[in-house]
DSSP file (Angstrom, degrees, kcal/mol; ACC not computed):
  #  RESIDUE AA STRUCTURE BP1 BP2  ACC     N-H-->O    O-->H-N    N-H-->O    O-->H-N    TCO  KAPPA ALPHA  PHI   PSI    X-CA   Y-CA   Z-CA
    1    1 A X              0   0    0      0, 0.0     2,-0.2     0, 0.0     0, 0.0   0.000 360.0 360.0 360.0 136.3  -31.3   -0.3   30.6
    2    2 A X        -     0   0    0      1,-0.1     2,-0.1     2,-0.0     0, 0.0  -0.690 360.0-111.2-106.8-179.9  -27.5    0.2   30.5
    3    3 A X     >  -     0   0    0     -2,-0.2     4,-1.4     1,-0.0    -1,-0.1  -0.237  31.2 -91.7-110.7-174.2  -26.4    3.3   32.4
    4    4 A X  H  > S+     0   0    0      1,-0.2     4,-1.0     2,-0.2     5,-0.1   0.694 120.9  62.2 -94.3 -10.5  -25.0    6.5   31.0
    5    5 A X  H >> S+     0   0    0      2,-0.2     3,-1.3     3,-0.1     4,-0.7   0.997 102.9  48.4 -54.9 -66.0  -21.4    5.4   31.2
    6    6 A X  H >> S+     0   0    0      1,-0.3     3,-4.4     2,-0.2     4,-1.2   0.990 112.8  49.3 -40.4 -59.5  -21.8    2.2   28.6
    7    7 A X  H 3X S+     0   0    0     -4,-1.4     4,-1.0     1,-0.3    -1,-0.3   0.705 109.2  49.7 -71.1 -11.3  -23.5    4.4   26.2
    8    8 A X  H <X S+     0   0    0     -3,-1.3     4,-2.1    -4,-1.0    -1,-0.3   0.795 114.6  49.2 -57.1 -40.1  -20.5    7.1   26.6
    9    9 A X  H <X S+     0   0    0     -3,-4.4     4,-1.0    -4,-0.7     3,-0.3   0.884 112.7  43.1 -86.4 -61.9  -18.4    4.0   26.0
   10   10 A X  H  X S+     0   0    0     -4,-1.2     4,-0.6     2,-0.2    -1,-0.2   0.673 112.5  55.3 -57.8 -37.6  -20.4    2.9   22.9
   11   11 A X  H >X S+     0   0    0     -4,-1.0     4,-1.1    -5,-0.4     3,-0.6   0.869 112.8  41.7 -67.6 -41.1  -20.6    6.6   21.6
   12   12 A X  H 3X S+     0   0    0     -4,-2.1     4,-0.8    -3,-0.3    -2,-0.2   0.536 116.1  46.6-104.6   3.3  -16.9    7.0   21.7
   13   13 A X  H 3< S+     0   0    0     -4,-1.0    -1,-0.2     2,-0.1     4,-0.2   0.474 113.5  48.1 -88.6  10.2  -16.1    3.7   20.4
   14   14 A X  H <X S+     0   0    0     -3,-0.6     4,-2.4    -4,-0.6    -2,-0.2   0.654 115.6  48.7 -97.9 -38.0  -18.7    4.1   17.5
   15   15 A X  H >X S+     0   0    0     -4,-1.1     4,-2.9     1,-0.2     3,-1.4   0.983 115.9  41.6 -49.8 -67.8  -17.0    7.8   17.0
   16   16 A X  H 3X S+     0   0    0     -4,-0.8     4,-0.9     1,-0.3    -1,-0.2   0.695 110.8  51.9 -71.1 -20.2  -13.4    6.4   16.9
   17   17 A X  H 34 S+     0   0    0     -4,-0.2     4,-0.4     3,-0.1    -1,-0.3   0.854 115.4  51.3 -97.7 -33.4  -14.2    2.9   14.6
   18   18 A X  H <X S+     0   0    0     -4,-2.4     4,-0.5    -3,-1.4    -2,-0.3   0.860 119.0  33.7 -89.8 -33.6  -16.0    6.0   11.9
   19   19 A X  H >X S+     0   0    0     -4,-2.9     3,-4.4     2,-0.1     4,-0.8   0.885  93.3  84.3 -87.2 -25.5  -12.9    8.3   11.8
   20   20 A X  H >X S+     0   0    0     -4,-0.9     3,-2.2    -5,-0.4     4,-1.4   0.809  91.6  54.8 -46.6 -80.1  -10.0    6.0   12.0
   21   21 A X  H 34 S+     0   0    0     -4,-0.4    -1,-0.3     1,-0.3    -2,-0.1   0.555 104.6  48.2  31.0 -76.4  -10.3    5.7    8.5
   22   22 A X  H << S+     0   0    0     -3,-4.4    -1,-0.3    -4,-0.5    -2,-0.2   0.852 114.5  50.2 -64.8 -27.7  -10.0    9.4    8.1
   23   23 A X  H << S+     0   0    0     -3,-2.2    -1,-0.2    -4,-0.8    -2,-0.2   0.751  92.4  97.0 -94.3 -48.6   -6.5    9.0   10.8
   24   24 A X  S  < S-     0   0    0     -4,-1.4     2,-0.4    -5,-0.3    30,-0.0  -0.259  84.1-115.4 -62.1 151.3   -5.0    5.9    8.4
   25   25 A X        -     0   0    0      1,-0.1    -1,-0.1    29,-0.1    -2,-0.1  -0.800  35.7-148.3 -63.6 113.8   -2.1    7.1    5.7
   26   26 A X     >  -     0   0    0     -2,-0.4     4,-2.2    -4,-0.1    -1,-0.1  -0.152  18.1-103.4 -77.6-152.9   -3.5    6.5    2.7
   27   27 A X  T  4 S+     0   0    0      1,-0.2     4,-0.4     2,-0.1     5,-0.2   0.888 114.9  41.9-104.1  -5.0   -1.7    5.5   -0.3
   28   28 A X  T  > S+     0   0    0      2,-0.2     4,-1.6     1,-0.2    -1,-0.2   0.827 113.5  57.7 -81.2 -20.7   -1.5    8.7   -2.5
   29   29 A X  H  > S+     0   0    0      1,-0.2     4,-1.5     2,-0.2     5,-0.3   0.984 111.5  43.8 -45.7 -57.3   -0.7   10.5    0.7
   30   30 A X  H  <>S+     0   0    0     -4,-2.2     6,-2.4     1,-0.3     5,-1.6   0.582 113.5  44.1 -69.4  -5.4    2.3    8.0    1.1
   31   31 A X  H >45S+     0   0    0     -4,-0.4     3,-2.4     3,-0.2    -1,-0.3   0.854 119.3  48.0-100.6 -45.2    3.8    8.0   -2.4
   32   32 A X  H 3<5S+     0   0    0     -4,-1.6    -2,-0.2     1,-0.4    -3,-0.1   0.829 106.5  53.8 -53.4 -30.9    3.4   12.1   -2.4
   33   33 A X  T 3<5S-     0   0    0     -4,-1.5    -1,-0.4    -5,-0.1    -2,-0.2   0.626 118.4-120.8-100.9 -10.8    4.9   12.3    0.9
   34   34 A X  T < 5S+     0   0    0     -3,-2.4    -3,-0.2    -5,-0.3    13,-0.2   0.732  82.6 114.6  95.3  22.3    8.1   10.2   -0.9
   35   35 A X  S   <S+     0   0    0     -5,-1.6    12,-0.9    11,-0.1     2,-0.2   0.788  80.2  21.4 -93.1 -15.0    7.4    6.9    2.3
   36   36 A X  B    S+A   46   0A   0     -6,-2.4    65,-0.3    10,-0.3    10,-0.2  -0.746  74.1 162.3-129.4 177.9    6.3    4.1   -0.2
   37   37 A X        -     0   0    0      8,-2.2    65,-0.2    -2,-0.2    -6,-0.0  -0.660  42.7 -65.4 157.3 170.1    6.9    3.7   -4.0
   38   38 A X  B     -b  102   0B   0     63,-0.6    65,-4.0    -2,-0.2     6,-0.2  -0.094  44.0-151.2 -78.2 123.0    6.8    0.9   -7.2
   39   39 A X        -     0   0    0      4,-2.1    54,-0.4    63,-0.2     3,-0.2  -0.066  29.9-111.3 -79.3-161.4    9.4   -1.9   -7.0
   40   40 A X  S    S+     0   0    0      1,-0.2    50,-0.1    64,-0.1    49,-0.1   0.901 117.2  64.9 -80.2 -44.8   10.8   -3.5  -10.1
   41   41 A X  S    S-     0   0    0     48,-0.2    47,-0.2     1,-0.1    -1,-0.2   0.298 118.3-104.8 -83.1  -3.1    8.7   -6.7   -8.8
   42   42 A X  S    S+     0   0    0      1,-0.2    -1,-0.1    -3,-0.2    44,-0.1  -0.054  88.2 107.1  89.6 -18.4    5.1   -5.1   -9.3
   43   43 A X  S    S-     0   0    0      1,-0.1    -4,-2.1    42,-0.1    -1,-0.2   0.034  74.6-101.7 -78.6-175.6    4.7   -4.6   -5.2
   44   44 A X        -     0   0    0     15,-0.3     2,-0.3    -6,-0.2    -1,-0.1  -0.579  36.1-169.7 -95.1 167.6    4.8   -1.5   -3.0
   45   45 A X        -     0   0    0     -2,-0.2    -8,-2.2    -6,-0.1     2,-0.5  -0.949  22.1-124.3-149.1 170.4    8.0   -0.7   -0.9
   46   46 A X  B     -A   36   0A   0     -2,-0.3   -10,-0.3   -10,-0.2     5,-0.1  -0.993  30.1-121.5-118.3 137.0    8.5    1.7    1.7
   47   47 A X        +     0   0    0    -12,-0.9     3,-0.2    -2,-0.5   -10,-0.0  -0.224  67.0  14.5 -27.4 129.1   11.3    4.0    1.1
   48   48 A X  S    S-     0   0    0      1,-0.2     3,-0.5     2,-0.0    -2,-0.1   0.415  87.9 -71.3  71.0 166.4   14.2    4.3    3.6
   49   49 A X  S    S+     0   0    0      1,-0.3    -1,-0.2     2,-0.0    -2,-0.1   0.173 117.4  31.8 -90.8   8.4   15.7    2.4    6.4
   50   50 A X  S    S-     0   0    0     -3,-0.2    -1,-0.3     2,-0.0     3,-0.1  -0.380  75.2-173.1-172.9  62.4   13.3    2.7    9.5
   51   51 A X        -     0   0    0     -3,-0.5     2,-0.1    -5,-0.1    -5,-0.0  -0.296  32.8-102.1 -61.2-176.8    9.7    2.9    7.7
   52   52 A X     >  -     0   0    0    -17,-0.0     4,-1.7     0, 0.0     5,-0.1  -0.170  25.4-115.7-121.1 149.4    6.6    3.8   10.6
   53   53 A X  H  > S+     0   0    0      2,-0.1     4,-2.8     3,-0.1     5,-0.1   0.863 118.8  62.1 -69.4 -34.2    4.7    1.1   11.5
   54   54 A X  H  > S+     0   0    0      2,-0.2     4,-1.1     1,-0.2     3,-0.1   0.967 108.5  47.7 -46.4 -50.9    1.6    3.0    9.9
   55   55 A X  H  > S+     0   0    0      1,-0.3     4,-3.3     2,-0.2     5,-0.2   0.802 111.8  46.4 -54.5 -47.5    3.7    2.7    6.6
   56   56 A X  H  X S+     0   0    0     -4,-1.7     4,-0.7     1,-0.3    -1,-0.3   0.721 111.8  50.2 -80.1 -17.1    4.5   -1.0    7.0
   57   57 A X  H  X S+     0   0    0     -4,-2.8     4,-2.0     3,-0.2    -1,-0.3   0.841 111.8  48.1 -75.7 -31.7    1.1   -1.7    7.8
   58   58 A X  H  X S+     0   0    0     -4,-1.1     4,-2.0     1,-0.2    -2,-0.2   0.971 112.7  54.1 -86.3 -43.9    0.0    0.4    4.5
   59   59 A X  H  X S+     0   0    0     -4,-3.3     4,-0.7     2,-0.2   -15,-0.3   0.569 112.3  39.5  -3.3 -44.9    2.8   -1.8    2.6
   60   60 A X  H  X S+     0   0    0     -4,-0.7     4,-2.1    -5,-0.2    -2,-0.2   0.937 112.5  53.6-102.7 -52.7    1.5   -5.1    3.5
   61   61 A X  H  X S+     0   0    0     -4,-2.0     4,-2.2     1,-0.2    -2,-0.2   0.914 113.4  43.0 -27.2 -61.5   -2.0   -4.4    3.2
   62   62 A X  H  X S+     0   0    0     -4,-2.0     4,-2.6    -5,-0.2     5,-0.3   0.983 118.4  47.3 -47.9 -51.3   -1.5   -3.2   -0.2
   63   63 A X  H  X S+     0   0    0     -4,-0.7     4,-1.0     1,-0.2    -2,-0.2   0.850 102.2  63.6 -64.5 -38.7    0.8   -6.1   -1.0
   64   64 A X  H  < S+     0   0    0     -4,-2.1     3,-0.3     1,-0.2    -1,-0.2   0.947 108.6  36.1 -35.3 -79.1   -1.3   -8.3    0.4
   65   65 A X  H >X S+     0   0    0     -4,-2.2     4,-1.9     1,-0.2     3,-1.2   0.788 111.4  62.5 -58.5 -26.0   -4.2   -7.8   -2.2
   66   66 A X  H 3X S+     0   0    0     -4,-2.6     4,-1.1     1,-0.3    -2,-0.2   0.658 101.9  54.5 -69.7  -7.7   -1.7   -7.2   -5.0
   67   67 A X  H 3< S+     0   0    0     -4,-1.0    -1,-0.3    -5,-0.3    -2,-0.2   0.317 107.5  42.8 -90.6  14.0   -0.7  -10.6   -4.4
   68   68 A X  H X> S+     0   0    0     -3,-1.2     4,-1.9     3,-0.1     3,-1.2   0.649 116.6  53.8-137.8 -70.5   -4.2  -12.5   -4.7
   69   69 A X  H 3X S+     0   0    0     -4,-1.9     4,-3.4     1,-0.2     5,-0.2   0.778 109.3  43.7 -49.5 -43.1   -4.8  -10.3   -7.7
   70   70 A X  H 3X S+     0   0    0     -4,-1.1     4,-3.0     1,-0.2     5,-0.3   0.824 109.8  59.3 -71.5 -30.2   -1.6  -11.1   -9.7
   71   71 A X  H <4 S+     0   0    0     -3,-1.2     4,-0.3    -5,-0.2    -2,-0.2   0.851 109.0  37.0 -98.8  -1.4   -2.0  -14.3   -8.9
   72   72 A X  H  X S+     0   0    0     -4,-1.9     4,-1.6     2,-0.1    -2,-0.2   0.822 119.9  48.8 -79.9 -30.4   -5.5  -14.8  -10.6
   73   73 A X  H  X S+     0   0    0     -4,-3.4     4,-1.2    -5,-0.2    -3,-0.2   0.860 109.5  50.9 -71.5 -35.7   -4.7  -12.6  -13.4
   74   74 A X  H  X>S+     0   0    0     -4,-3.0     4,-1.6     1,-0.2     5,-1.4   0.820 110.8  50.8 -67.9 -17.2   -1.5  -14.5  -13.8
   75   75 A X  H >45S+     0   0    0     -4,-0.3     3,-0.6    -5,-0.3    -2,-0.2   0.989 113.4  43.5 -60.3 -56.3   -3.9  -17.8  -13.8
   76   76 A X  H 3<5S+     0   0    0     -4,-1.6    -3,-0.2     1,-0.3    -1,-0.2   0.697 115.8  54.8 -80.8 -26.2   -6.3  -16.2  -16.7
   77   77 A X  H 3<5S-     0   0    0     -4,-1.2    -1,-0.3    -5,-0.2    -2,-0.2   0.807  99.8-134.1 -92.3 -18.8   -3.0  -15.2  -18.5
   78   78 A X  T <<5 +     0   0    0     -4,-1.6     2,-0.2    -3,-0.6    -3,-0.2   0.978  68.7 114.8  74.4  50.7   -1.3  -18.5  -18.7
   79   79 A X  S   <S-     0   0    0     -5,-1.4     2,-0.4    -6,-0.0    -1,-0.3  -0.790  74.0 -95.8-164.1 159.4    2.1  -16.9  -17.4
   80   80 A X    >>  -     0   0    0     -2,-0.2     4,-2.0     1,-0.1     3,-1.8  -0.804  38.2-108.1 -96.4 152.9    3.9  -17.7  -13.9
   81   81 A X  H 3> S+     0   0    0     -2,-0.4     4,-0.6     1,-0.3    -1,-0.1   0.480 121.5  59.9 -52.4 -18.8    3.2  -15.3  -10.9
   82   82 A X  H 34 S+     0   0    0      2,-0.1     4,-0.3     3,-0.1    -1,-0.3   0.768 106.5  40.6 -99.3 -11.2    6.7  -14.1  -11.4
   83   83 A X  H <> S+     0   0    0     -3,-1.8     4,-4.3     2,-0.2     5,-0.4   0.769 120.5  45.9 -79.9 -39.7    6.3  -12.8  -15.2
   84   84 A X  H  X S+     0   0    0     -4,-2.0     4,-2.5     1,-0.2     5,-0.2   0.974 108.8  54.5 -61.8 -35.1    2.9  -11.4  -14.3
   85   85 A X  H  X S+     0   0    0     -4,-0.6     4,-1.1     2,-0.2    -1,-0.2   0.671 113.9  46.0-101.2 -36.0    4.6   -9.9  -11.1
   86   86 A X  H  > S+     0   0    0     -4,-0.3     4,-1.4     2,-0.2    -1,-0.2   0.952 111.6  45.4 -78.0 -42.6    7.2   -8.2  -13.8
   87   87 A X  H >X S+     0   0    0     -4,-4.3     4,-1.7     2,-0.2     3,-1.5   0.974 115.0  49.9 -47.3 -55.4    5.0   -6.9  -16.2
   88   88 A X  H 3X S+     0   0    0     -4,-2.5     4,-3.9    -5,-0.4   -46,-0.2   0.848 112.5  47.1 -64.2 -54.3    2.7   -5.5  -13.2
   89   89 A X  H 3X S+     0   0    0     -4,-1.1     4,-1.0    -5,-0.2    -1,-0.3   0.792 112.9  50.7 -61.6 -42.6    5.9   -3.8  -11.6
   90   90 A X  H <X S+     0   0    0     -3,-1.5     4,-0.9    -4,-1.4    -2,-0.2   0.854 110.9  49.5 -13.9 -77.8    6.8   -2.3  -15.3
   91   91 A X  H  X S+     0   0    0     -4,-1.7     4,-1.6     2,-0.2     5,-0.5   0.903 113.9  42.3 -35.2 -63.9    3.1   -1.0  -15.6
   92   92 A X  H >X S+     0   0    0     -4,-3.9     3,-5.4     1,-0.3     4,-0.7   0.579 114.2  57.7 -60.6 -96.2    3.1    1.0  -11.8
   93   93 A X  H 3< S+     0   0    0     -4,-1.0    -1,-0.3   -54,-0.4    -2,-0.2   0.119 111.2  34.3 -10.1 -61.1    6.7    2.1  -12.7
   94   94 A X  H 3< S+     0   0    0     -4,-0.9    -1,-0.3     1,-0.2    -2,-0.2   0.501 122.8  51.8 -98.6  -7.1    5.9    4.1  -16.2
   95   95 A X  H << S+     0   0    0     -3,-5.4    -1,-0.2    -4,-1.6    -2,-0.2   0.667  82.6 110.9 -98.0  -4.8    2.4    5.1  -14.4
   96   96 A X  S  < S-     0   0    0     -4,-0.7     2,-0.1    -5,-0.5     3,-0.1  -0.348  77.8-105.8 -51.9 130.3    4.1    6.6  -11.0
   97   97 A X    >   -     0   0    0      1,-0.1     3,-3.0     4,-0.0    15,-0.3  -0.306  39.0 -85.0 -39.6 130.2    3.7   10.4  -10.9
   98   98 A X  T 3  S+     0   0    0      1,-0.3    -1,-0.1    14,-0.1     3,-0.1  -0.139 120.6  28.5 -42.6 120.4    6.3   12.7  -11.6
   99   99 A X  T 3  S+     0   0    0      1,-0.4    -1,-0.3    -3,-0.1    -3,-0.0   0.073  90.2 112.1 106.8 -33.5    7.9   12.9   -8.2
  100  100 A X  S <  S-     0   0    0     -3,-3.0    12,-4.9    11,-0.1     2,-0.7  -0.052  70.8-105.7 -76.4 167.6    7.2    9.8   -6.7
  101  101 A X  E     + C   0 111B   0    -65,-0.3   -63,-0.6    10,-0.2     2,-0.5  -0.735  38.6 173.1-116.3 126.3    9.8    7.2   -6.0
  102  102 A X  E     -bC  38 110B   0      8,-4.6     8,-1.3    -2,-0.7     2,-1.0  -0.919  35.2-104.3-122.7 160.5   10.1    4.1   -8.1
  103  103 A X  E     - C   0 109B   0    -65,-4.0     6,-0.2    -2,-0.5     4,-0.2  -0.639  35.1-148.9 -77.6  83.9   13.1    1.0   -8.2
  104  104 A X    >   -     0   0    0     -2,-1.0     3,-1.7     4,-0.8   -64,-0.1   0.301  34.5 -90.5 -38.8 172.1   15.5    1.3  -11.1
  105  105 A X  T 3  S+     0   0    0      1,-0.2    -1,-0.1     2,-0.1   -65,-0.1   0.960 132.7  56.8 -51.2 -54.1   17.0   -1.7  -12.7
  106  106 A X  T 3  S-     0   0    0      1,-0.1    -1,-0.2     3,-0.0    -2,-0.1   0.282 119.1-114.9-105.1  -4.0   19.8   -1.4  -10.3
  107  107 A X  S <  S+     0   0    0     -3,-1.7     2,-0.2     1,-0.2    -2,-0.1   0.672  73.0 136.2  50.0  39.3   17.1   -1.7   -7.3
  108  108 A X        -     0   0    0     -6,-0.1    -4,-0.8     1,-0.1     2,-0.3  -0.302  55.7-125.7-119.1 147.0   18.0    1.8   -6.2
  109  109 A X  E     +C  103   0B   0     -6,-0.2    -6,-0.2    -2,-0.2     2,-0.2  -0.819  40.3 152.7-118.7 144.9   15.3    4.2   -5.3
  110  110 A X  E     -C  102   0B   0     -8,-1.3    -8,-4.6    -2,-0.3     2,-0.3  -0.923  48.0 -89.5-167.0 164.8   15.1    7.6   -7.1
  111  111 A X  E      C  101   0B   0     -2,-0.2   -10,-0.2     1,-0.2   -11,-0.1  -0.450 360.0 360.0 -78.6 144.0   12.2   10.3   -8.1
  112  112 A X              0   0    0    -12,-4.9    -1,-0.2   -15,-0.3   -14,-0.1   0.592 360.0 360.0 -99.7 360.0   10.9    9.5  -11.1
């Protein structure tokens, strides 16, 4: 029988593993809020000189899977991981929302 402490213990680490979620940046929060936005190169970036840890964690996460993806799509396309990687970067760029921050040619950040 565990005593009423564990099960305190269990309740408020079952609470805290079901909200964190709600807690985490996502990533339309972060492009609205101007912290991330679409390089030239198809990946995420974070905006500005001293991103959050939250940010860089939502940055690499993202990047993370866009990299396994580009490089199977670039497999199925017959193209190198750095053409696929241009197009892809191209794509987010002309879909970013008005407001959002994208990487000119010049690798320069501005609202699109």
């Amino acid at each position: 029988m565990m005593s009423k402490s564990i099960k305190t213990f269990f309740a408020i680490a079952a609470l805290l593993i079901v909200a964190f979620p709600a807690w985490a940046l996502s990533l339309e929060q972060a492009k609205s809020q101007g912290l991330v936005g679409e390089q030239l190169n198809g990946y995420l970036g974070a905006v500005g000189n001293s991103p959050s840890a939250e940010v860089r964690n939502l940055v690499n996460s993202i990047n993370q899977q866009r990299n396994e993806l580009y490089k199977q799509r670039a497999r199925e396309s017959s193209v190198t991981l750095d053409v696929f990687e241009a197009r892809a970067g191209e794509r987010l760029r002309e879909r970013a929302n008005s407001g959002e921050f994208i990487q000119d040619s010049n690798g320069q950040w501005r609202r699109k």
